[in-house]
C-alpha positions in Angstrom: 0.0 0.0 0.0 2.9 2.2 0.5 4.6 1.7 -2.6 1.1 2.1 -4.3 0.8 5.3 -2.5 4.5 6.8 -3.3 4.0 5.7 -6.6 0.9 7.9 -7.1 2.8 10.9 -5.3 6.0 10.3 -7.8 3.1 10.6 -10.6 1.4 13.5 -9.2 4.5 15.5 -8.7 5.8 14.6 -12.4 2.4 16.1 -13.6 2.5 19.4 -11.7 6.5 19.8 -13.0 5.5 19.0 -16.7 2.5 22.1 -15.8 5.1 24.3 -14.5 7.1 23.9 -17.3 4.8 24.6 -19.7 3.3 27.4 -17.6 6.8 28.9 -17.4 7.3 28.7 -21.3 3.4 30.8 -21.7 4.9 32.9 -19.3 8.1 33.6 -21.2 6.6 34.1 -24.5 3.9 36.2 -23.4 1.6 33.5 -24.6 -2.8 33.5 -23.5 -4.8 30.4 -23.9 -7.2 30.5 -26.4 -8.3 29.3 -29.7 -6.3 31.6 -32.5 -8.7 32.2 -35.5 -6.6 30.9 -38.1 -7.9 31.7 -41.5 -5.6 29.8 -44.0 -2.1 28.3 -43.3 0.6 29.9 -46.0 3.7 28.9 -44.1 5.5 27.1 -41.1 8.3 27.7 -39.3 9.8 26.4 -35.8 10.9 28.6 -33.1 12.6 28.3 -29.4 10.9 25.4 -27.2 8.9 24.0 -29.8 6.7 27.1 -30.6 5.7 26.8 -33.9 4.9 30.1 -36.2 1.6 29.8 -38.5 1.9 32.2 -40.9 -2.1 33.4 -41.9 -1.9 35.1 -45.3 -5.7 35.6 -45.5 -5.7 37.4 -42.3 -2.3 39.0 -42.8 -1.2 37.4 -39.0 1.1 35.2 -37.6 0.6 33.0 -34.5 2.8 31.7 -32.3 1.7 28.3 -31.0 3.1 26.5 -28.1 2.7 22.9 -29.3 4.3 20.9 -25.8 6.3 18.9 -28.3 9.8 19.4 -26.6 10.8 15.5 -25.9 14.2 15.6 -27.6 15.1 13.5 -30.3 18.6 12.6 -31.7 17.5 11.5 -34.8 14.5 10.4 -37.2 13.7 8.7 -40.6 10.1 8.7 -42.5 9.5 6.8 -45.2 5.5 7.1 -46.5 4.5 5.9 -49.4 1.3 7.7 -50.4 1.2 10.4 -48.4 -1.6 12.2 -49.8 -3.9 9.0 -49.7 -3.3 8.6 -45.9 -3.7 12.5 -45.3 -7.2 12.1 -46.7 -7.7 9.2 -45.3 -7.2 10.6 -41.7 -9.5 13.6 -42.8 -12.6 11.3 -44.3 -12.1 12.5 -47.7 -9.8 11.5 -50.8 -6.9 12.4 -51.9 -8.4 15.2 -54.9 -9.4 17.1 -52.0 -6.1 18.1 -50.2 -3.3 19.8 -51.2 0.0 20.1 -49.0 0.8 23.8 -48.6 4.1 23.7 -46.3 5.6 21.1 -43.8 8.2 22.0 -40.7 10.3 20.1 -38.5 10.2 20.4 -34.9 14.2 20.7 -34.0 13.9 19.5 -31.0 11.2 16.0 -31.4 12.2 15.8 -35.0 8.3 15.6 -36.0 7.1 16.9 -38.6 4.5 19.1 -39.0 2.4 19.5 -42.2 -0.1 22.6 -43.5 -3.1 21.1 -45.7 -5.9 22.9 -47.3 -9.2 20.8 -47.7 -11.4 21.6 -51.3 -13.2 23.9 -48.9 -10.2 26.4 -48.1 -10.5 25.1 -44.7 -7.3 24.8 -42.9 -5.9 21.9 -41.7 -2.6 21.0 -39.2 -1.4 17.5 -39.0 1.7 16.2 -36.7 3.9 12.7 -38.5 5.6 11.4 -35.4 8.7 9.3 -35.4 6.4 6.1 -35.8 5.0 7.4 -39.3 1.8 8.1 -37.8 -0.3 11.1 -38.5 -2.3 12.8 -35.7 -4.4 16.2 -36.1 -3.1 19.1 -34.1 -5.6 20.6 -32.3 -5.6 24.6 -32.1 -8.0 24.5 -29.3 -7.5 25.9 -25.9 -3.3 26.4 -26.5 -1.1 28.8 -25.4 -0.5 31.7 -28.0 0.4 34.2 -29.6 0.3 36.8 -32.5 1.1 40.1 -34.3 -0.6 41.5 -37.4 1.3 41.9 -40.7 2.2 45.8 -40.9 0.7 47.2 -43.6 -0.9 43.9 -46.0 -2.0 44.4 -49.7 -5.4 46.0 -50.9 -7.6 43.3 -50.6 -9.4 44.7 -53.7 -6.0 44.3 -55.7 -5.3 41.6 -57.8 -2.5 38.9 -59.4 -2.5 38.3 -63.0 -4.3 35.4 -62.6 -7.0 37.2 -60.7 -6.2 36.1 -57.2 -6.3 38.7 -54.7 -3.0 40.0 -53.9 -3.4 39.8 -49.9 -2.8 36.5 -50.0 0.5 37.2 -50.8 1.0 39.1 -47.8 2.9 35.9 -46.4 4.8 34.1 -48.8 7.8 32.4 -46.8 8.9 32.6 -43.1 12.2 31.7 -40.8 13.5 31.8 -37.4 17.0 33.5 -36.5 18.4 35.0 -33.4 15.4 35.4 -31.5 13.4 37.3 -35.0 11.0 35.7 -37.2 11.6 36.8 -41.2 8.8 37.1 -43.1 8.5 37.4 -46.9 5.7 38.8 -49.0 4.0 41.5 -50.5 3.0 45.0 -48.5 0.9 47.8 -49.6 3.6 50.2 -51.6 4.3 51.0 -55.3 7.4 48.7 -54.5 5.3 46.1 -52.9 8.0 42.9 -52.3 8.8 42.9 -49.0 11.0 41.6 -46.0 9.9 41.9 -42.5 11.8 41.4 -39.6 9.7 40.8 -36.1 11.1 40.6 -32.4 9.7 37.3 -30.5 8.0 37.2 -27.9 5.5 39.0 -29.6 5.0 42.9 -28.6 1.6 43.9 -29.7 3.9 46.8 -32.4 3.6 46.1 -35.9 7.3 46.2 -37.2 7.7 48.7 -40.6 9.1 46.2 -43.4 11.9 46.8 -46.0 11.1 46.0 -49.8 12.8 44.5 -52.1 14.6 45.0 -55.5 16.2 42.4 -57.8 17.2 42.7 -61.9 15.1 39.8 -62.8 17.9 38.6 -65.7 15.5 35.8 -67.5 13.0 38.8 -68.0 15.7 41.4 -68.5 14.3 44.1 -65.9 14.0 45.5 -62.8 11.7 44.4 -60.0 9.6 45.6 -57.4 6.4 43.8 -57.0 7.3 40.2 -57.3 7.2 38.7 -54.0 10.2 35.8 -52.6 8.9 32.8 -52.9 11.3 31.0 -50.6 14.5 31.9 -48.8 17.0 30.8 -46.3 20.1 32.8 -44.6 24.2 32.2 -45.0 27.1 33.8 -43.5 29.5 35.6 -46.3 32.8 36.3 -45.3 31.5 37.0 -41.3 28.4 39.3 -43.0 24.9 38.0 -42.9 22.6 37.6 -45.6 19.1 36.5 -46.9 19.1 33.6 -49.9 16.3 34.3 -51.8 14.5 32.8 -55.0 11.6 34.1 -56.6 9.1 32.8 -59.4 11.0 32.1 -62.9 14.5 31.6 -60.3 16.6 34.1 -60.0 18.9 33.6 -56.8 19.2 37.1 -54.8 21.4 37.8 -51.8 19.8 41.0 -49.6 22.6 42.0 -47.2 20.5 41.6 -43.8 22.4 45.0 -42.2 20.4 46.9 -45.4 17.0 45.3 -44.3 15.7 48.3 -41.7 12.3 49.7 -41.2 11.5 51.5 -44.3 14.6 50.5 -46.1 14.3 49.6 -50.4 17.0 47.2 -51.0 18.5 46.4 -54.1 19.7 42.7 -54.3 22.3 41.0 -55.6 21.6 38.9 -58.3 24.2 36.0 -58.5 21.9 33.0 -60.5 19.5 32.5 -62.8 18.1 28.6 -62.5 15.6 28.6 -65.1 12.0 30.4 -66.1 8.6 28.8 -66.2 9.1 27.4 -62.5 8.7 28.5 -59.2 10.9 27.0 -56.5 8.8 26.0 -52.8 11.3 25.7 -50.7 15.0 26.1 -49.9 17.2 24.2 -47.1 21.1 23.8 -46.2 22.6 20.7 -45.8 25.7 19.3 -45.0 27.8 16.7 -47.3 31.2 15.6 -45.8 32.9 19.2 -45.7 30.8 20.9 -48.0 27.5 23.1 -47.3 25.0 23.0 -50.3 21.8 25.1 -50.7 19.0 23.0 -51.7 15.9 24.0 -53.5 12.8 22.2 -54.7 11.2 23.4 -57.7 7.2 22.7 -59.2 8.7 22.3 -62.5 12.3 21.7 -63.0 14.3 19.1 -60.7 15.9 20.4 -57.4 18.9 22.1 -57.9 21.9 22.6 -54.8 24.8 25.3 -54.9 27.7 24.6 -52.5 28.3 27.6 -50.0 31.7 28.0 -51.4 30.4 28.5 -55.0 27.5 31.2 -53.5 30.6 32.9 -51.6 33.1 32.9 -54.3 30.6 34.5 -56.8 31.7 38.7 -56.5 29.5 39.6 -60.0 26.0 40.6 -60.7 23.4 39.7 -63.2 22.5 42.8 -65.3 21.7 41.9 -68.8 19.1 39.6 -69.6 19.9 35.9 -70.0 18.4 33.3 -71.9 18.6 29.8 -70.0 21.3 29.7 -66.9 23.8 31.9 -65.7 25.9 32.8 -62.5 26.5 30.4 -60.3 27.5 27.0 -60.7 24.7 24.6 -59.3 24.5 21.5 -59.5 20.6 20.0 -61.4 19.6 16.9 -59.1 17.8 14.0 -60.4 14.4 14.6 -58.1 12.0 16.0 -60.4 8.3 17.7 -58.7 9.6 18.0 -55.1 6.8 19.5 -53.9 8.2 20.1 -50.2 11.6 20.2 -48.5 12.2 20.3 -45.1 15.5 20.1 -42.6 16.0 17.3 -40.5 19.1 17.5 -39.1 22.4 19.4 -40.8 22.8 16.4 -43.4 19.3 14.7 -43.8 16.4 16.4 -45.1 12.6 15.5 -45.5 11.1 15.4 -49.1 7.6 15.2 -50.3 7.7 14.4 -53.8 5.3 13.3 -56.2 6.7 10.9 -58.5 6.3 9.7 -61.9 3.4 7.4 -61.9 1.5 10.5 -60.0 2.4 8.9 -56.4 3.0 11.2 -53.7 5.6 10.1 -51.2 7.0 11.3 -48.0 10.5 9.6 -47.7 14.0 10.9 -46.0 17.0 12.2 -47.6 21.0 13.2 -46.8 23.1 15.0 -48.5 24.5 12.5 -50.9 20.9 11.6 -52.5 19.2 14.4 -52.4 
């Protein structure tokens, strides 16, 4: 009866630590408990503590969610065949009526976390644990977050293709010394732009910088064309933002040059190809080299090494037809639809393949 009794008192007191830890972490971030009204799920991205960033294009906010996922793991594989079968499958519905918009890896659990959009618009976030299986995150009741994207597109404005341009106002997001980076479009004549946002969260909309890049492949300047993906590198001990946009150019933005109210003119040091837009962009590690990946809706991934990025001084300023500027290397992974970081030499890969499969499998950075 005794060791019944300190067993339950071991238990109890395990529960109220895990509650203080947690309590301390809502605490720290500044978090409330509540149910964030998230409106559409553009992008992902990881924070301290396993806070994960939901970037709402349709509502022009980002939430900070406190997910509890901080069990630390040293290492994970996936390997799903069929991935967009068994998402449907765990939403009652078939595969025609999802589409994967983003996917992020918790550093810390290694699970991976994946944005899906029912026929509906509806939003959707689903957890892949370590065991392939996948759970639906509840957004109930957690401990959050949030700050409004300063100054979003006219809702009234519109793409080419007649999609309003305010859901652009989030096009990509990372995680770096304590600030989450936004990319996307604002509400100026130059309309690209790069935000930069202080967590924990403040309540003040930060100002963003825009962006300018010669666009080689279209043999002009521009202003209006939002970054589709991006990543950071150190150059020669200066800080800079890797960015590709639609047709892919490769841009470096000096970070230093990215203040409030700033227009930056990048540097453009590649041109990958038109007619494609690249989704995602990751660095991995291959013996004692660093490449930059990127996936790609319609040309295989492609990786630079660091040393190739770093070594390239020029800029594109005349218009191009087909490649130019940096050497990269054209891998044989064709419609990578998502690419996310595992660990510095394995990434994740969603990739639908030949026969019209979609799979969910692992990757270092010797196959990739």
């Amino acid at each position: 009866m005794k060791k019944i009794t300190l067993l339950v008192a071991v238990g109890v007191l395990g529960m109220l630590f895990i509650s203080s830890t947690y309590q301390k972490a809502a605490n720290k971030y500044n978090f409330s408990k509540g149910t964030p009204a998230v409106k559409s799920i553009a992008a992902l991205v990881f924070g301290p503590d396993g806070v994960l960033f939901i970037g709402d294009s349709q509502s022009s906010t980002v939430f900070a969610v406190e997910t509890k996922d901080t069990k630390k793991a040293a290492s994970a594989q996936y390997d799903v065949k069929n991935i967009d079968v068994k998402i449907a499958e765990a939403l009652g519905t078939t595969k025609e009526n999802v589409s994967i918009i983003d996917m992020a890896v918790n550093p810390v659990s290694k699970k991976l976390y994946i944005a899906v959009k029912s026929a509906d618009g509806t939003p959707v976030l689903l957890s892949l644990g370590t065991n392939n299986e996948l759970k639906a995150v509840s957004l109930t009741d957690v401990n959050f977050s949030s700050t409004a994207v300063n100054n979003p597109p006219d809702e009234t404005k519109k793409d080419r293709q007649g999609k309003p341009l305010s859901l652009m106002s989030i096009s990509d997001m990372g995680f770096e010394d304590g600030k989450l980076l936004l990319s996307g479009l604002c509400n100026k004549e130059f309309s690209s732009s790069f935000r930069s946002v202080s967590f924990p969260f403040t309540g003040k909309a930060e100002e963003e910088a825009t962006l300018e890049l010669y666009h080689a492949n279209h043999g002009r300047f521009e202003t209006t064309s939002p970054v589709r993906t991006f990543s950071t590198t150190t150059i020669e001990g200066k800080k800079y933002v890797v960015a590709s946009y639609t047709c892919t150019p490769l841009v470096l933005f000096p970070m230093d040059e990215l203040k409030p109210g700033a227009h930056v003119k990048g540097r453009t040091i590649a041109e990958m190809g038109n007619r494609n837009t690249p989704s995602d962009m990751i660095w991995l590690k291959d013996g004692n080299q660093t490449f930059l990946v990127m996936a790609n809706d319609n040309r295989p991934a492609f990786k630079v090494s660091h040393e190739e990025i770093a070594k390239f001084q020029g800029t594109l300023t005349e218009k191009v037809e087909g490649t130019a500027g940096t050497n990269f290397i054209i891998l044989p992974h064709e419609k990578v639809l998502q690419l996310a970081k595992l660990d510095e030499n394995k990434a994740v890969v969603i990739q639908k393949k030949s026969n019209g499969d979609i799979d969910l499998w692992t990757s270092d950075g010797k196959n990739i």
